[in-house]
Each structure stands twice: as structure tokens, then as C-alpha cells.
N, C-alpha and C positions, 0 to 999 in steps of 0.2 A: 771413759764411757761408764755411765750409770749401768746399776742392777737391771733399770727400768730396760735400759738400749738394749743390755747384752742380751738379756729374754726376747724383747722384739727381735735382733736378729736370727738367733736362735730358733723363734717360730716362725720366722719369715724362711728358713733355711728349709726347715722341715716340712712347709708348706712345696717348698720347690722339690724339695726329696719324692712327695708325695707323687708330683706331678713326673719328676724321671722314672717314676715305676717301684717306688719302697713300697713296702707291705705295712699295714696299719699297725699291725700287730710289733713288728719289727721296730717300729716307730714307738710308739708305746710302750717298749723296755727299755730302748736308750732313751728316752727324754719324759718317761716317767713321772719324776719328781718335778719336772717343773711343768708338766701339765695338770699335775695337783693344786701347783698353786698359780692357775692362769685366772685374771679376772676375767668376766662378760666383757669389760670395756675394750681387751686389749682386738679382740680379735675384729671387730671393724678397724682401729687402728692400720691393723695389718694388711691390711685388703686397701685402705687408704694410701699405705705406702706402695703397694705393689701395685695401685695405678700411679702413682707418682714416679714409677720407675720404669713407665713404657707396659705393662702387662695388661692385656686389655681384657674388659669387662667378661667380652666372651669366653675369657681362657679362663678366668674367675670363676665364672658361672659354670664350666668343668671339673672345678676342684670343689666346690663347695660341698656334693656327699662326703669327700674325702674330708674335708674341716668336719663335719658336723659327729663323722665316725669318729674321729681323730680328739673332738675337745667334749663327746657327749660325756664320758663318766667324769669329767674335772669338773661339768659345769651344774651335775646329774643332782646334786644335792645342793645349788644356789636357785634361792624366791625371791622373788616379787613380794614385798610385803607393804604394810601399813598404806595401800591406795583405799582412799574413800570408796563406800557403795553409791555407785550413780556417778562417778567419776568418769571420763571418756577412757583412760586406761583399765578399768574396770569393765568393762563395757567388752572392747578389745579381748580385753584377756579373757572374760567368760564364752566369748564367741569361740574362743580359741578351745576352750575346752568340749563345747558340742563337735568341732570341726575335728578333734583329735579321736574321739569315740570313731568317727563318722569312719576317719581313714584310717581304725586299727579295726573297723568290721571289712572293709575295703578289701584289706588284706586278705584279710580272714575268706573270705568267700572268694579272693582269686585262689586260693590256697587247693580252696573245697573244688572247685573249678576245674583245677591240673589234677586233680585227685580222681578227676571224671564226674563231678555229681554236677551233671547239666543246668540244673534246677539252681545252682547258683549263679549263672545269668543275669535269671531274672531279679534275685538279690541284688545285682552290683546295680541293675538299672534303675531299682528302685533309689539307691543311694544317688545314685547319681544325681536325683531329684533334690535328695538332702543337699548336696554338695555344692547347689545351686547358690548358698550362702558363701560360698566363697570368695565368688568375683566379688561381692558386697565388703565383705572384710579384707581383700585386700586393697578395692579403691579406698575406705579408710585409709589405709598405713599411705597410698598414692597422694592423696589429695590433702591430709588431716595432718601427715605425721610428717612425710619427705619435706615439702615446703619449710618447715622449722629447721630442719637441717641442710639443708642446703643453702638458708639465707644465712647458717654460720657458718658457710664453707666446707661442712660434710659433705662432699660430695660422692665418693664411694658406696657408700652406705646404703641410698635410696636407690642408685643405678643397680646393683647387684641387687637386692633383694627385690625390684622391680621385674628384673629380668628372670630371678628364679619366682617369682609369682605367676608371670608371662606365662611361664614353662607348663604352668600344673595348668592356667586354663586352655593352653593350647592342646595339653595329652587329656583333658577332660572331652575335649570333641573329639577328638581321634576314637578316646573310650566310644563314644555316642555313636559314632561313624560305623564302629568293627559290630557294636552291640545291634545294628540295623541291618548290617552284613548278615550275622549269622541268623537273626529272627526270618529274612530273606532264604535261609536255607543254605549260607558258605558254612558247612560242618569245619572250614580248617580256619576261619572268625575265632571257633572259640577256642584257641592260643593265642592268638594276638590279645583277645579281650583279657585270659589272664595276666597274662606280660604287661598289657599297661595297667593293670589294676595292681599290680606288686609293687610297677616304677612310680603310679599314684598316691598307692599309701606311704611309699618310701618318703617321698618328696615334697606330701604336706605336713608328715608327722617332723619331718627336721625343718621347714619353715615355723611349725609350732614351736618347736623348739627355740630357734633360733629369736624369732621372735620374744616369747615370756624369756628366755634368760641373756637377749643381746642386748637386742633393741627397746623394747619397752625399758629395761632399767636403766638404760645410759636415756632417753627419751624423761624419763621419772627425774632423774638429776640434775639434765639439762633444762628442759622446761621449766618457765616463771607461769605462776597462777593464772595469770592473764592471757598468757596462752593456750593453757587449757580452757579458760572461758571462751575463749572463740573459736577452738573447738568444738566443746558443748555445746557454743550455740550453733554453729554449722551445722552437727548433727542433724536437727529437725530440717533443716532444709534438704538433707541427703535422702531423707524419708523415715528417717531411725527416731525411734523414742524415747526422747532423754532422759539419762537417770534424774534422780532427786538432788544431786547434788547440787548445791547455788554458791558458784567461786563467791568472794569478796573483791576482786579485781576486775577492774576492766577487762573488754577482750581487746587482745594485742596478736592484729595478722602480722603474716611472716614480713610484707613489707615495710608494715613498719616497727618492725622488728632491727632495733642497733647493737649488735651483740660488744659487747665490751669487758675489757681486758679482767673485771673485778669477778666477771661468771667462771672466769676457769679457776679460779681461788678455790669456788665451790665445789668443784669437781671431784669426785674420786681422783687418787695421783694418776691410777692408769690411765685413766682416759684424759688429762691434763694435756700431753702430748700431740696427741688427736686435735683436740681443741684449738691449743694452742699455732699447733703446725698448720690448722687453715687458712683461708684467707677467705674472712667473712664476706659477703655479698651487701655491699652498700649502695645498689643502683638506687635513685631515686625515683621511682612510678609516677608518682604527683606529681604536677607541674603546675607553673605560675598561670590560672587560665582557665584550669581546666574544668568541665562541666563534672560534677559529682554526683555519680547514681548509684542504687545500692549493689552495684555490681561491679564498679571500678570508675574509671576516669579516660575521657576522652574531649580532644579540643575539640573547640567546631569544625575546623577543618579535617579532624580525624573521621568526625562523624558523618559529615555530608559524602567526603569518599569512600567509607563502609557504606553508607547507604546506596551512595548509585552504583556500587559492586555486588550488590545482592541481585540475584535471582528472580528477586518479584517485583511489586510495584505494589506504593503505600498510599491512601489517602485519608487525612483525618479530620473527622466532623467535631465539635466541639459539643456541649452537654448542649446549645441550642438550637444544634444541624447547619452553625456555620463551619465552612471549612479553612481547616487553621493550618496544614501542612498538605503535603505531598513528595514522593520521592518520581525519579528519573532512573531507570536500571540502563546502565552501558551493556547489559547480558540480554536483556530479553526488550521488547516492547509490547505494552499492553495497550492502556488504553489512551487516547492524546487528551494529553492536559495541560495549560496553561499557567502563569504566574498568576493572570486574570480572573484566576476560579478562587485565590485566595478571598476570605470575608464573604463567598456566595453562597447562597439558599442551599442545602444540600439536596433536598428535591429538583432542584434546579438546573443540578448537573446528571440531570436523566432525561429521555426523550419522555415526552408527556404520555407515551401508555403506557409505559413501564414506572411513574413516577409512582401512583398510588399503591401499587405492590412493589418498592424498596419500601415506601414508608410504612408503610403495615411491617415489614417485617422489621426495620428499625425501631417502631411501637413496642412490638412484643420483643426483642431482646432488651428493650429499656426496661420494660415492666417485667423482665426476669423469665420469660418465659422458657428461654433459648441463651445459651450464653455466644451463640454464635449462629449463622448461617450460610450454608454452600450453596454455590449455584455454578451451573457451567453454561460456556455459550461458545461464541465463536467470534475471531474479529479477522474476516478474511477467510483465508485457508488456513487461521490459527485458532486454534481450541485454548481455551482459557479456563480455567477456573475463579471461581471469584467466594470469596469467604469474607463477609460480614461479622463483625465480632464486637460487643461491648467492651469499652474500658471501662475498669472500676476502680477507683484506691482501696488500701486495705481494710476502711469503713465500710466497704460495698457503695460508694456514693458514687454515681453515673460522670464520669470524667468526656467520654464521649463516645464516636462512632470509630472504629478502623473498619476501612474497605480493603484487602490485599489481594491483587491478582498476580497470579501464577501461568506461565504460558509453558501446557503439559503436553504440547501438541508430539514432539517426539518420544516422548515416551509413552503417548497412546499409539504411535503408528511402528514403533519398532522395539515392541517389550523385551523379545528374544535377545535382543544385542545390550538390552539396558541390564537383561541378568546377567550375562558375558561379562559384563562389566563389575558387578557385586563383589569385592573383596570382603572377604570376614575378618573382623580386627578381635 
């Protein structure tokens, strides 16, 4: 058994120690020395094996203060260095440093709180406002960062630190929930509000953590430039403002992404293992066929039964108000249309008093007035909505008409039951 093994087991052991109830501290004088010299890479490694070994994510996401207290001074003095300005880990990482301010004032004012100074309340709620950056930064690491690991087979890595992300936006409402409570006048709200503001600051400052000295720098070693450029360029589509930085590479999505055996040559040795012990994700997405849109790939038979499983009902006029499509919904019925309406007038397919007001309002969303138009009616004893809307391409050049009706009728006659229904995600 290698150096490398006998440390992994060794911290895999003490990780378990942790979980039968050892003391950190305890822990920390027997195994000392070799949590001085533990890398960033090893410890996803380890969490890697210990789902590999039946240990489920949940019981994971239990021990992870206990890792974070356990390897923070080994890790207390390893950086992040040499990432470009305007880089997406750059980017990441600065966000991380307003977010860490945020939840070490957090603290601080649940402190003042227990201390009795009421008036810090309304401090946390202010922050809370601040904190609102967070769900943002962590769909980054969800959307931007996991997909890249996971098409190598990391699969540990993004389920855990998903789920402890999960965690803080879950106790961020809860915060909101107690903080409503006691403005309501519950005087015994405010202990609950500083108890989650202690377990809040707790638990974004070792994601911080966790984060700048885990994952971003095994994420730094592993990633090819071209996958940071599509990154960056995802960015602006997430609504974020790219830095300056302009890759030389193409951008390379995760699926098409072929990770091969010559990237773990490049790897720190710690993480080699990791690496290596995956089993890359090689499904193929693309098929022989398929229709290509800047959003993925779908055959035509994929797309005609998405479309008649939708909710609404589609028809489209073309730039000269001929109609070139229409859908059929198996969910709702709106309005009846035929194959026959294909190539016809689009004034055409209106009763003639209502023809000259669609097309006036068809005029003025052509000429920009409007980039869309609502209307509601009824077909029957069904309420319907109808939304008129311009296509444009990214010229702004007038591509054509979409008409979409919507049939909202139960949920104008029984709202009570539709908020019943409202899960919060």
C-alpha cells in the first residue's frame, strides 16, 4: 500500500472516528502531523470513497462541519493563486470574499442578539438582503462547475457540496420566516433568529472555505481553457458581467467533453487517484438526426411530443402573416385548428369583426411598439388567455407572429387550492 493509500485510509478512519462521537480536539493530537501535510485534493477524494462504500450523501452532509473543523488549520495557509483578472474562477472567488464579510457580520449581530440588543434584528434582516447573492453564486458552482465533474466521473463532489448549499438557502428562509415572526411581536422569535444566524454564519463561512481551498483548486488543475471559455461565455447568459478576460480556446460543454487517460498525468499526485478511480461519463447527447438549436438537440419526433405535452397551444404566422406551424396540447384545448390553416392569411383565421383589431395589434408589435400582446376571452365555459408576441432573431429582424393560448380557467375559479398546492424549492 502506497503513502498515498495509507493517508487515505487513515483519514477516511478519522472521518468515521468523528462520526462515533471523537472530540476534534482529540483528533487533532493523534493525527496531527499528517493533517499538516493533507492536500485540498485529498479530501473530496475521501468523500468520493465513502460513497463508493455505501455511505450516503445525507450522512456526509452530517459530518462535513466536523471535516471543515477538522482539516481548517492544515488547509488555513494554502491559495488560490496565479488565476487571471476577469477569469470565471476569479469571479467565483471575489464573490466569495463579499459572501464571507457578509456571514462573519452574521455572526456578529446573532452574537449581539443573545447578548439582548434587540436592534440587532433588524441588522441580520438587513443582511439578509445582502445574502441574497448567494443562491446566484451557488447556481454557478451548480450549473458552471458540477457538469465538468461529473462528465469525469466526480461524482461525490457536486452531490455534497449541492446539498450543503441546499442547506444554507433552506435556513436562509427559515431565518426570514422567524425574522416575520418576531417583527409580528413572538418576543421568544428572537432565539430562534439568533440560533439560525450562528448555524448561518457557521455554514457559509466553511462553504467559503471549502470552496477557495477544495474545489476551485482541484477545478484550476483539472479544467482545459476551453472549458473555461464556455464558461465565460455562459456567464452573460446567467445575467453576470464578464470579466475581461478572452480564453484562446474554443469553448468546450461538458458533453462534449472526452476526458482521457493523458489529464491525470497533469494532476497533482493527490488528486490522481480521485481521477483516475472514476468512471468518466461518455454518454453521447447528439444523435444521427438531430435538429440543432442553441439550446441542445432534439429529433423531430422528440419535438412534436414535447410539444403536444405542453400546457398551451401555439400558432405561427410567418414575417408575411402566412401561417407556417401550429401545435395540438393532449393537456388543455383551446382553439380548433386544422392542417388546412397551414399557408392561410393570418387575418383569415379570425372572425371578420375581430379581424381588424388582431391586425392593428399585429402592426404595432411589428413596428416595435409592443413586444407582445395579452388578451383574454372565453371558449365556452373556458377562460383562456391569448398572448400575441413578435419573433425577432438576434438582428432584431421581424422572423414572424406567435399566437399562445393558455387555458387558466381553474385557476381563475379555485386559487385557494392552487396556493395549497405551491411548494417552495
Amino acid at each position: 500500500m502506497s503513502s498515498f493509500d495509507e493517508r487515505k485510509e487513515i483519514l477516511k478512519n478519522v472521518i468515521k472516528l468523528l462520526h462515533s462521537g471523537s472530540s476534534v480536539e482529540e483528533l487533532k493530537e493523534k493525527y496531527g502531523d499528517l493533517l499538516s501535510s493533507i492536500s485540498p485534493f485529498e479530501i473530496p477524494l475521501i468523500e468520493q470513497e465513502l460513497v463508493k462504500e455505501g455511505i450516503s450523501v445525507r450522512e456526509i452532509l452530517s459530518l462535513c462541519d466536523l471535516h471543515v473543523a477538522l482539516f481548517r488549520d492544515s488547509l488555513a495557509k494554502r491559495e488560490l493563486k496565479g488565476v487571471p483578472e476577469g477569469h470565471p474562477l476569479e469571479i467565483l472567488i471575489r464573490e466569495n470574499e463579499e459572501i464571507l464579510r457578509d456571514a462573519e457580520a452574521l455572526g456578529l449581530y446573532a452574537r449581539a442578539l443573545k447578548e439582548g440588543k434587540s436592534d440587532a434584528a433588524n441588522l441580520i434582516e438587513e443582511l439578509l438582503g445582502e445574502l441574497r447573492k448567494l443562491r446566484s453564486h451557488y447556481r454557478k458552482n451548480q450549473m458552471l462547475i458540477f457538469p465538468y465533474l461529473e462528465r469525469r466521473g466526480i461524482i461525490a463532489v457536486p452531490r455534497v457540496m449541492w446539498g450543503r448549499e441546499d442547506q444554507v438557502i433552506v435556513k436562509i428562509r427559515e431565518l426570514r420566516e422567524a425574522i416575520g415572526e418576531f417583527k409580528s411581536g413572538k418576543e421568544d422569535a428572537k432565539e430562534k433568529i439568533a440560533s439560525l444566524s450562528e448555524e448561518l454564519s457557521r455554514e457559509i463561512i466553511d462553504l467559503v472555505f471549502r470552496e477557495n481551498k477544495i474545489l476551485y483548486p482541484a477545478c484550476w488543475t483539472l479544467f482545459s481553457e476551453g472549458e473555461w471559455a464556455a464558461i465565460h461565455e455562459v456567464l452573460e447568459d446567467m445575467g453576470v458581467e464578464r470579466g475581461e478576460w478572452s480564453p484562446k480556446a474554443e469553448p468546450i460543454y461538458p458533453y462534449q467533453l472526452i476526458p482521457e487517460a493523458k489529464d491525470v498525468s497533469m494532476l497533482p499526485m493527490e488528486f490522481r487517484s480521485l481521477a483516475s478511480s472514476a468512471t468518466p461519463d461518455d454518454y453521447e447527447i447528439r444523435r444521427e438526426g438531430d435538429i440543432e438549436m442553441s439550446t441542445g438537440f432534439l429529433s423531430v419526433n422528440e419535438l412534436e411530443k414535447i410539444l403536444r405535452n405542453l400546457p398551451i397551444e401555439l400558432t405561427f404566422a410567418d414575417e408575411n402573416d402566412r401561417i407556417r406551424f401550429y401545435t395540438e396540447s393532449s393537456m388543455r384545448t383551446g382553439f380548433i385548428r386544422t392542417k388546412t390553416i397551414i399557408g392561410r392569411r393570418l387575418n383569415f383565421c379570425h372572425p371578420p369583426r375581430i379581424e381588424s383589431y388582431v391586425m392593428l395589434n399585429v402592426k404595432r408589435i411589428k413596428e416595435g411598439e409592443f413586444p407582445y400582446r395579452e388578451f383574454w376571452t372565453k371558449v365556452g365555459d373556458r377562460v383562456m388567455r391569448v398572448i400575441i408576441a413578435g419573433i425577432r432573431d438576434d438582428e432584431g429582424r421581424y422572423l414572424g407572429t406567435l399566437e399562445i393560448v393558455e387555458d387558466l380557467t381553474e385557476i381563475l375559479e379555485n386559487p385557494e387550492e392552487i396556493r395549497k398546492k405551491i411548494m417552495v424549492l
